[in-house]
C-alpha positions as CSV (number, residue, x, y, z in Angstrom):
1,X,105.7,191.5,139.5
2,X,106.5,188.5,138.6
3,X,104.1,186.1,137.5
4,X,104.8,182.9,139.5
5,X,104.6,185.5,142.4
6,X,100.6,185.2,143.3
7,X,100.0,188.9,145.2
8,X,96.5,189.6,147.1
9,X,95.4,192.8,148.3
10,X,97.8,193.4,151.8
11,X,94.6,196.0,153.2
12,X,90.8,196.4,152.2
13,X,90.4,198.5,154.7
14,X,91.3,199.7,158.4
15,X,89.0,196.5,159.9
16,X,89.8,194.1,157.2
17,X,92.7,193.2,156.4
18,X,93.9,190.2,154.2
19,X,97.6,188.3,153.9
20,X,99.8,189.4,150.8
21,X,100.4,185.5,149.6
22,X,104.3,186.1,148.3
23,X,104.8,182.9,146.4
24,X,108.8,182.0,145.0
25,X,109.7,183.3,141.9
26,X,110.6,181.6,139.0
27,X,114.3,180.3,138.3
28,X,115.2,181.7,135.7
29,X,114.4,185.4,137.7
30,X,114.7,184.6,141.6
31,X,114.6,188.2,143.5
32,X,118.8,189.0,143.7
33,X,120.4,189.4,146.3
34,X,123.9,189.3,147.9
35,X,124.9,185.8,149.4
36,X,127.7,185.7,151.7
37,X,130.3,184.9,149.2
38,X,129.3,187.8,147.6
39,X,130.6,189.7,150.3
40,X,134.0,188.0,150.2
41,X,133.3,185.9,153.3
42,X,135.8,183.0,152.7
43,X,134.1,178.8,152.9
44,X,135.7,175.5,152.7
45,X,134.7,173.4,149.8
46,X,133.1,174.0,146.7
47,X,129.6,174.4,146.3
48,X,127.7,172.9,143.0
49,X,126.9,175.3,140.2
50,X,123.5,177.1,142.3
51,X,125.2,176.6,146.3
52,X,121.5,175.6,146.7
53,X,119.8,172.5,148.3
54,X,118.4,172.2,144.4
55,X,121.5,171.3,143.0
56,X,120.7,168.2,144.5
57,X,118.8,166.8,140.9
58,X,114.8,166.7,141.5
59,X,114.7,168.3,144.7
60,X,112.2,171.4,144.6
61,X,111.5,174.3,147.1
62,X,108.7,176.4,147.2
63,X,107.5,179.8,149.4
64,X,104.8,181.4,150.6
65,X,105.1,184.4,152.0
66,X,103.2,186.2,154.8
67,X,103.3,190.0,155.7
68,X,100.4,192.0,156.7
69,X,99.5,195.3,159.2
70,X,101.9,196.9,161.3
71,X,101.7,198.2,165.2
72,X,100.9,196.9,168.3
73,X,99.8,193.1,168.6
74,X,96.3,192.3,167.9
75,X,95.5,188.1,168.8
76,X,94.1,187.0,165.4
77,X,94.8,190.5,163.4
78,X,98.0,190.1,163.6
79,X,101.2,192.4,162.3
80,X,101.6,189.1,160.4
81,X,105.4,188.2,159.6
82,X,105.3,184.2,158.8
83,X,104.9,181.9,156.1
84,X,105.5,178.1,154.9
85,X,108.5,176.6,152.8
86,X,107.9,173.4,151.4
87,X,110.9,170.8,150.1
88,X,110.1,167.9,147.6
89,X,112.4,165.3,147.5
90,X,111.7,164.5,143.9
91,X,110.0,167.1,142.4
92,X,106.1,167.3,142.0
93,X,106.7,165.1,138.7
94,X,107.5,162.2,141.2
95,X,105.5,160.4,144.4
96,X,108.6,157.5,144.8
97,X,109.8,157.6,148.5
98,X,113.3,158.5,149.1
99,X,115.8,156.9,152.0
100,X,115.4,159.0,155.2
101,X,116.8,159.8,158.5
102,X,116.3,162.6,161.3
103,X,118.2,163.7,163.7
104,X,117.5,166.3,166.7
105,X,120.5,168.7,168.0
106,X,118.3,170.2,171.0
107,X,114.9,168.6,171.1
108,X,112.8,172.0,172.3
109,X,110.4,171.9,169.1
110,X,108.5,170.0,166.5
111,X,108.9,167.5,163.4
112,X,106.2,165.4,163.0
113,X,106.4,162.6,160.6
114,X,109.6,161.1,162.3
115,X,108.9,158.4,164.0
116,X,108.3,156.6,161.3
117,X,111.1,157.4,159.6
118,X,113.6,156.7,162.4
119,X,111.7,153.2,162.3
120,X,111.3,152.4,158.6
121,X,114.4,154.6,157.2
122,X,111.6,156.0,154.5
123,X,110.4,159.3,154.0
124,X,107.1,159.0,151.6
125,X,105.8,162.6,151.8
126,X,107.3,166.4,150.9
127,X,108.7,168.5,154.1
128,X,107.1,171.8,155.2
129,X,108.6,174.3,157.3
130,X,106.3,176.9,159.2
131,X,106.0,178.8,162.2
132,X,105.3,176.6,165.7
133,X,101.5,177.3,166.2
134,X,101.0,176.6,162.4
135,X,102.3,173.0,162.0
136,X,99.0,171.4,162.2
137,X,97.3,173.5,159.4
138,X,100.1,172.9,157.1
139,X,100.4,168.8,158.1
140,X,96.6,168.6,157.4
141,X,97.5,170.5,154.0
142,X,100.2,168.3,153.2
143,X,97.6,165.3,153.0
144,X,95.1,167.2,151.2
145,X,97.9,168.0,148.5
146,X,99.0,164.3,148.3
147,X,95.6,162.9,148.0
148,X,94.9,165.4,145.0
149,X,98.2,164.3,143.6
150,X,97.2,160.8,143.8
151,X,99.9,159.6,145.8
152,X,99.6,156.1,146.6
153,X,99.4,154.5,149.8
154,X,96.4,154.8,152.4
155,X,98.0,156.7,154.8
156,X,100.4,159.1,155.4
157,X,102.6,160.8,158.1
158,X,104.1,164.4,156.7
159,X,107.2,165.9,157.9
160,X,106.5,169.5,159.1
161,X,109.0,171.0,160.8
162,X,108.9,174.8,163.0
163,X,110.8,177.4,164.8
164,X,109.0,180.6,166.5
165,X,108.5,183.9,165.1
166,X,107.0,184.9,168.0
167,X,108.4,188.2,168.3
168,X,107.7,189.7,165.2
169,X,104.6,187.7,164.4
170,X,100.9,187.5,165.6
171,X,101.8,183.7,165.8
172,X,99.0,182.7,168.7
173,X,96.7,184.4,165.8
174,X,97.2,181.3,163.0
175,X,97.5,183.2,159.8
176,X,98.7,180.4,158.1
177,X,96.0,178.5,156.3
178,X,95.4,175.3,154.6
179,X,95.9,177.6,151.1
180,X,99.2,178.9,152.3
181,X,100.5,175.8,152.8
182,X,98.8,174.7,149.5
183,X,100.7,177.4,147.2
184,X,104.1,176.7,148.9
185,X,104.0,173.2,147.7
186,X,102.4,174.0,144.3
187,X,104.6,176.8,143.5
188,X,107.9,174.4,144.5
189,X,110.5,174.5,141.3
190,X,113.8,173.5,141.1
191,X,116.7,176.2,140.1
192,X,118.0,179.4,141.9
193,X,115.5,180.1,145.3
194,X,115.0,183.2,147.7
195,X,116.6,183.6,151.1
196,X,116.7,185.4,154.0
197,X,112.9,186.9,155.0
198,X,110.9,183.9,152.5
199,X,108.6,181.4,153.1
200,X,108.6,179.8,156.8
201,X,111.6,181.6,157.8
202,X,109.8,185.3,157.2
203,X,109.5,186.5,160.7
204,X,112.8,184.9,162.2
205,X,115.9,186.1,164.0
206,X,119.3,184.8,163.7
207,X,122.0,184.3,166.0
208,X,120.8,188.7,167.2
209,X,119.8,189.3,163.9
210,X,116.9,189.4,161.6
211,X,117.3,185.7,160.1
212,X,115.1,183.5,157.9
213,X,116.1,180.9,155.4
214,X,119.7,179.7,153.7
215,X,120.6,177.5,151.4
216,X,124.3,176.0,149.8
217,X,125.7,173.1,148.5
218,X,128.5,171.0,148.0
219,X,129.7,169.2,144.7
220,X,132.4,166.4,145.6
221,X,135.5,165.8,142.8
222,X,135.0,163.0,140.9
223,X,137.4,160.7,142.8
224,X,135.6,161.3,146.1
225,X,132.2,160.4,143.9
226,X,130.8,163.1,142.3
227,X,128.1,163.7,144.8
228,X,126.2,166.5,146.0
229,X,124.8,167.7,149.2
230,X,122.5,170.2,149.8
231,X,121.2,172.3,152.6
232,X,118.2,174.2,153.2
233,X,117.9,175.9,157.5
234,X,115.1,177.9,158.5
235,X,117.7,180.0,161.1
236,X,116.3,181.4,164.3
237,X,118.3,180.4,166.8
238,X,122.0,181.9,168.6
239,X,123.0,185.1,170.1
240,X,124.8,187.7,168.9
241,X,127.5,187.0,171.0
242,X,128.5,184.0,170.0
243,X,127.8,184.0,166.4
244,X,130.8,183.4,164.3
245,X,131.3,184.1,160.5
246,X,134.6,183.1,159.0
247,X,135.8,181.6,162.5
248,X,135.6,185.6,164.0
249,X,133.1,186.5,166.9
250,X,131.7,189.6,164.5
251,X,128.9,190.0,166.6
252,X,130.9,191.3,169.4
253,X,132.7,194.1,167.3
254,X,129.5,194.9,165.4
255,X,128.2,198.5,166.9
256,X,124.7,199.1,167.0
257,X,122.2,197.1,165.5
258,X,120.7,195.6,168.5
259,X,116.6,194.5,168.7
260,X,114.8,197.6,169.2
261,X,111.1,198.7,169.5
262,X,110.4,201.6,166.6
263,X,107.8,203.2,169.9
264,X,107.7,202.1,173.5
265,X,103.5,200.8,174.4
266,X,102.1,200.0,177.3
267,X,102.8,197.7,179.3
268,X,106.1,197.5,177.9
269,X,107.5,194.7,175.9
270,X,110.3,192.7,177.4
271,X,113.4,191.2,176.1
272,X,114.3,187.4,176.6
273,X,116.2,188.7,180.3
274,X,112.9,190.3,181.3
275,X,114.1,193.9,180.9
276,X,112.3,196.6,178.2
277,X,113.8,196.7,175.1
278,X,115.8,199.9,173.8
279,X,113.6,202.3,171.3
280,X,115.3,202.2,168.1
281,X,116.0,206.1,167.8
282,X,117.6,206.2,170.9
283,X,120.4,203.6,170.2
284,X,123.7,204.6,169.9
285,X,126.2,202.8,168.1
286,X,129.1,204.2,169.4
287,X,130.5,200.6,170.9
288,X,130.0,197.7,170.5
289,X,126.8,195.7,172.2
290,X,128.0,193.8,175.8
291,X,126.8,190.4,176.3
292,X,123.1,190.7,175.2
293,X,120.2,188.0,175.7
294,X,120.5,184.4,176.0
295,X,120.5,182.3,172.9
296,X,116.7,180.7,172.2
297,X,115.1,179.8,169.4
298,X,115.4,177.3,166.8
299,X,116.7,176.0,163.4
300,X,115.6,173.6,160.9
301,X,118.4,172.0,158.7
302,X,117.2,169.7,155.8
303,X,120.1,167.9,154.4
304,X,119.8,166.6,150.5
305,X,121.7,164.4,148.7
306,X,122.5,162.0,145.2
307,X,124.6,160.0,147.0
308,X,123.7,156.1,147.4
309,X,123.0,156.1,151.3
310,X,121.2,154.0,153.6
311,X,119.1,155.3,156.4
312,X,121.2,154.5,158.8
313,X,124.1,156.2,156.8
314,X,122.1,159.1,156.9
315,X,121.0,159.5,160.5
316,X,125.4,159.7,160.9
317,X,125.0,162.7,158.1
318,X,122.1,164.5,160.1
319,X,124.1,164.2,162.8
320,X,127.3,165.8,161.2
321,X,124.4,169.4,161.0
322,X,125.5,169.8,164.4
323,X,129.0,170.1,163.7
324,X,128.3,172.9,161.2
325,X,126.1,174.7,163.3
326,X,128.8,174.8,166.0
327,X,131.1,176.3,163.5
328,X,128.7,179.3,163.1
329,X,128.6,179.8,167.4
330,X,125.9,177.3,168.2
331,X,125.6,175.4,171.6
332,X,122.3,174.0,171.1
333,X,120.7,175.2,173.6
334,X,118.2,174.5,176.4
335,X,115.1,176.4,174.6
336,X,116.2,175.6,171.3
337,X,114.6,173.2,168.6
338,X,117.7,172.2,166.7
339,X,116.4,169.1,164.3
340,X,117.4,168.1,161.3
341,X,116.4,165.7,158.3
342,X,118.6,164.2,155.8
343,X,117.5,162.4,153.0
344,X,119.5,160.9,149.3
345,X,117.2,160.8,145.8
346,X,119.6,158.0,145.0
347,X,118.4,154.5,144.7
348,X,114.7,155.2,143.3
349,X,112.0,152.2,143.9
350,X,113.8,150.4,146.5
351,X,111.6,151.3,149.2
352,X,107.9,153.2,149.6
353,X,107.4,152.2,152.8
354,X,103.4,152.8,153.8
355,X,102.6,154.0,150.0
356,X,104.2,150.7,148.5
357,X,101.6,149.8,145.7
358,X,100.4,146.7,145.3
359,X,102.0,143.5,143.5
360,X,105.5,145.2,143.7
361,X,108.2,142.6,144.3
362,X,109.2,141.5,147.7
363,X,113.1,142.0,147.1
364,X,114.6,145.2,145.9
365,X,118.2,146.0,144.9
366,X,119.9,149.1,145.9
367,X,123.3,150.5,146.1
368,X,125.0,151.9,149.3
369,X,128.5,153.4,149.8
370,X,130.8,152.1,151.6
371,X,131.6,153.6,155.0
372,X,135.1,154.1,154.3
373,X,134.1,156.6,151.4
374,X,131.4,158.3,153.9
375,X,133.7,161.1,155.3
376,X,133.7,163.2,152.3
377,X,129.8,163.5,152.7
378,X,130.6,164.3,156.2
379,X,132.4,167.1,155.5
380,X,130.3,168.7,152.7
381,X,127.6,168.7,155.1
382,X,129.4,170.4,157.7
383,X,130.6,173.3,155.2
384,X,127.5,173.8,153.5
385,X,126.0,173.9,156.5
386,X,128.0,176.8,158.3
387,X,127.3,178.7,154.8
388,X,123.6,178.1,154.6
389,X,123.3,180.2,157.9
390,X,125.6,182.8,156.9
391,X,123.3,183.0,153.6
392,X,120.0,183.6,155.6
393,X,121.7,186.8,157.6
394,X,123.4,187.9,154.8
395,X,120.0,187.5,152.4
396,X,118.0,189.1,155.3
397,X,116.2,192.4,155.6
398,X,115.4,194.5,158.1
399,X,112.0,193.7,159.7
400,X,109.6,195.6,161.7
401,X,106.8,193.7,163.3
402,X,104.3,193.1,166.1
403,X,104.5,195.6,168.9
404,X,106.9,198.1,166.7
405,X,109.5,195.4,167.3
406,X,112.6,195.5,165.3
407,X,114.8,193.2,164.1
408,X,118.0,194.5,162.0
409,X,119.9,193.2,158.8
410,X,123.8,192.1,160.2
411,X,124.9,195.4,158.4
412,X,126.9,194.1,155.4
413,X,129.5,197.1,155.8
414,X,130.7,196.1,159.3
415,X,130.9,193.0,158.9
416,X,133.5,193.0,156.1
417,X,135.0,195.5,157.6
418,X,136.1,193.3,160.8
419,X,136.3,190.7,158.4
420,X,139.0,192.3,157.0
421,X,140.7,193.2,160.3
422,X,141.2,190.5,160.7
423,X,142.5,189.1,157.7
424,X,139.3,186.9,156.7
425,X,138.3,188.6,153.9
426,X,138.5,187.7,150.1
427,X,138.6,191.2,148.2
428,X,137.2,191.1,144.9
């Protein structure tokens, strides 16, 4: 095990039972894994050197990592299959604010932190991403860790951000604590970072299958600038019938694979159209699925970049997340928290907002670029965000949790195989 990894003992014994704290690896050995290019999946535009949010220079990510017990739910025991994932704008080394903007898709979930920063354009603290019940803990964490890191300012207002792993996870039980939320943020490096089941996005489903978190990038020529953008999504929303990879509706030729229950309890569980779900070993996969449940859920885009824009600039990126996420099949729907934060490292000092220290002049000067240069970044975010998805199923693993529920991998051979059908597949 790696050291940067902090492990705890996953069971005492049969009444006590304590978290294994997975924490992200180090970047010079992050846990391999295929991404979706890997597989041959084709993607406009060309991703920086990593296809990771921390190409974006200074930005840091960081995991923890909840799993713990097995069988049928226990409020407050758990199975536990959650976590926290925390994003630092400029790196632990560095407390300077950074130009903000949020934007929300579908509004059925949480960010907190955003009105001020849809009224002040500043963004003064790291973002955390966790499970829905969880967000307090981890916001109340989030100050404890700046006030240990001396950050200035009196107050603050962190960004903490959820979707619900409430089918796989104890989450009315709170198994995240302050500490969780403590090591994500110390352990946050720059470099290569997990996906798929890490950090906040542990116990999530994606668009029918087991999901979690994805990351890419986007490195523009040097005559459109030179910039990067970066994307980090904490995927749990879609359905399986919509979801698109390479512009093909794979989920509907995919056989098998559908949520399943590893043993049937009582009273039964029920899927999101009320009726009991299938037991695993009695699936067949002779055809593909019909139309299964209704999308729900959520996703959490954070949207990074080098490139010299204005708040207002970069509420019209955030919005552009949408536009990628409908490539991969969403509609943004009706029970689903689709929100978003974008936010540039560019023009460091020109605004702290609240944490401002004293004496600092009155007048900064900044750099912005101009809007008819803007649609470059508009694009890059819209591509990086369609792969960032496809990069949390793809890094996925199969998952059983709470109430023998199961949640399957998209099965890698399948899907290039249909891929390939119909001629959308790069053969290496």
């Amino acid at each position: 095990m790696n050291v940067a990894r902090v492990v705890a003992v996953a069971f005492l014994a049969a009444t006590s039972l304590v978290p294994s704290l997975l924490g992200q690896t180090d970047a010079a050995n992050p846990k391999a894994k295929p991404r979706a290019c890997d597989l041959g999946i084709p993607f406009d535009g060309t991703p920086a050197s990593l296809n990771s949010i921390t190409d974006v220079p200074g930005v840091e990510v960081g995991y923890t990592t909840l799993i713990l017990g097995e069988g049928k739910r226990v409020v407050g025991k758990g199975p536990v299959r959650t976590g926290v994932t925390a994003i630092l704008p400029r790196g632990k080394s560095s407390s300077e604010g950074v130009f903000a903007a949020f934007y929300s898709g579908n509004g059925n979930g949480d960010m907190t932190g955003t009105h001020w920063v849809d009224e002040n354009g500043v963004l003064e603290t790291p973002i955390l991403i966790t499970n829905t019940l969880s967000v307090g803990v981890v916001r109340d964490a989030a100050v404890e860790w700046m006030v240990k890191q001396d950050h200035s300012g009196p107050f603050w207002y962190p960004i903490v951000a959820e979707t619900a792993d409430v089918r796989l996870n104890d989450m009315k039980g709170q198994h995240v604590k302050r500490e969780h939320a403590l090591q994500a943020l110390d352990s946050a490096h720059g470099g290569q970072i997990e996906e798929g089941n890490v950090g906040g996005g542990t116990g999530m489903n994606c668009n029918g299958f087991k999901g979690g978190t994805g990351t890419s990038s986007r490195k523009l020529p040097a005559d459109q600038g030179g910039y990067t953008i970066g994307i980090l999504a904490q995927c749990n929303y879609g359905s399986r019938y919509e979801v698109r990879i390479a512009g093909i509706p794979v989920g509907r030729e995919i056989k098998g694979y559908e949520p399943c229950v590893v043993q049937a309890i009582d009273p039964p569980v029920r899927m999101g159209n009320g009726q009991p779900p299938p037991v695993c070993a009695q699936q067949t996969s002779a055809n593909a699925p019909p139309f299964g449940e209704a999308e729900q859920g959520s996703i959490i885009v954070v949207v990074a970049t080098d490139a010299p824009l204005t708040p207002d600039q970069l509420k019209r990126i955030a919005k552009r997340v949408s536009l990628g996420l409908g490539r991969a099949g969403a509609i943004e729907a009706n029970g689903s928290g689709d929100i978003f934060i974008a936010f540039s490292t560019a023009n460091p000092g020109a605004d702290e907002g609240n944490s401002s220290p004293t004496g600092r002049a009155p007048v900064s000067t900044m750099q912005r670029l101009t809007g008819d240069r803007i649609d470059f970044l508009f694009l890059a975010t819209i591509q990086a965000t369609e792969e960032a998805v496809d990069n949390a199923l793809i890094a996925a693993d199969t998952m059983t949790g709470a109430d023998y529920w199961r949640s399957y991998a998209i099965p890698h051979d399948q899907l290039r195989e249909i891929l390939r059908r119909h001629n959308r597949l790069i053969e290496h």
